[in-house]
C-alpha positions, 0 to 999 in steps of 0.5 A: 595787578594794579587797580584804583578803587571809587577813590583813587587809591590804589589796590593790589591783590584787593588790598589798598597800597600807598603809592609814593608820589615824586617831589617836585625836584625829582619830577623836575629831574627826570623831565629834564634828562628826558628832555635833554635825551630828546633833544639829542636824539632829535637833533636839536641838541649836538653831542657837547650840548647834550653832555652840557645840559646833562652835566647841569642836571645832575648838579642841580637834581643831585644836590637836590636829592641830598639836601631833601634827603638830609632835611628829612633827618633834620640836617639843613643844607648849610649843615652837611659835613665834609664827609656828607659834602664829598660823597654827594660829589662822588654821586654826583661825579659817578653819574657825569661819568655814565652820562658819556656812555649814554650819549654815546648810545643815543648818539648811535641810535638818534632820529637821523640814524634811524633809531627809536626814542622809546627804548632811550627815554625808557632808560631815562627814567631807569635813570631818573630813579637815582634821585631816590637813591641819593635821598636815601644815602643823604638819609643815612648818613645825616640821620645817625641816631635816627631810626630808618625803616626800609620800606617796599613799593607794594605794586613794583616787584621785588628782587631778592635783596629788597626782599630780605631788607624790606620792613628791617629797622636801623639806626642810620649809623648802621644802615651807612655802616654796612653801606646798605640803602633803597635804589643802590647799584649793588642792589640784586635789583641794581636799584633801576627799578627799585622802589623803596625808601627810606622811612624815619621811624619809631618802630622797634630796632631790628635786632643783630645786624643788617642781611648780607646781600 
């Protein structure tokens, strides 16, 4: 169970934990999906204005989450790659086709049908948590010879995938090889609720390869 101690951290099981707050731009991200689901469900914003502030979004929350990602590594904006430049358009493209689904959903429980906004804006910030997803594999593929620690959220739960990987050391290279990151969607957990990151590191490599998951 969580508690904050006379100084604010947090403590699990008696122990003192970090707990990892969002940057700016992810905060500015799952703000503005939730107020776009708001408005749709509310009324103010109809089905094309929703996917429109939806689309804009993603472009921008996305994209952030690549370039804070990569500038993590030490790679500037101005120097992402092709590859780099077209896998950030497949997450970015991958999501804009989700998005349709969703509306469709809000659009079939919305204020005027009789819905709740809780269950939707809950699955907002499931949603939401796929800016973290796309820092770690900006991480990955940038980093190369960096070393990437996988590190755990102490006070969230953990499936059996994050389990295996947690604390385990690569180079980037290796990471992006067997196509593994924190908050990925074939994850056991999905990545919805996952908490990892991603940490630069000078901790020992972890020998052999990456667990199959």
């Amino acid at each position: 169970m969580l508690a904050l101690n006379d100084t604010g951290q947090a403590v699990v099981a008696g122990r003192v934990v970090q707990v990892i707050k969002a940057s700016g731009s992810e905060a500015d991200f799952r703000l503005n999906l939730r107020a776009a689901v708001r408005g749709f469900w509310g009324g103010t914003l109809d089905f094309l204005g929703f996917l429109e502030s939806m689309n804009g979004t993603i472009h921008r929350g996305l994209t952030n989450a690549w370039n804070e990602g990569a500038g993590m590594v030490g790679i500037n904006p101005g120097e992402l790659n092709d590859e780099e430049k077209n896998a950030l358009t497949i997450e970015i493209n991958g999501d804009l086709l989700w998005s349709f689904g969703f509306a469709n959903t809000i659009n079939a429980k919305s204020k005027a049908n009789g819905g709740k906004l809780a269950p939707l804006l809950k699955r907002t910030d499931m949603w939401a948590n796929r800016y973290q997803a796309v820092v770690s594999h900006a991480m990955a593929m940038a980093g190369r010879d960096q070393k990437l620690k996988w590190v755990w959220n102490e006070i969230k739960e953990h499936c059996p995938d994050c389990r295996k990987l947690n604390g385990r050391v690569y180079r980037a290279s290796m990471w992006n090889k067997y196509d593994l990151r924190p908050r990925m969607r074939r994850l056991n957990c999905h990545g919805y609720r996952c908490g990892c990151r991603f940490e630069p590191t000078s901790d020992p490599v972890t020998p052999g390869r990456p667990p199959i998951i």
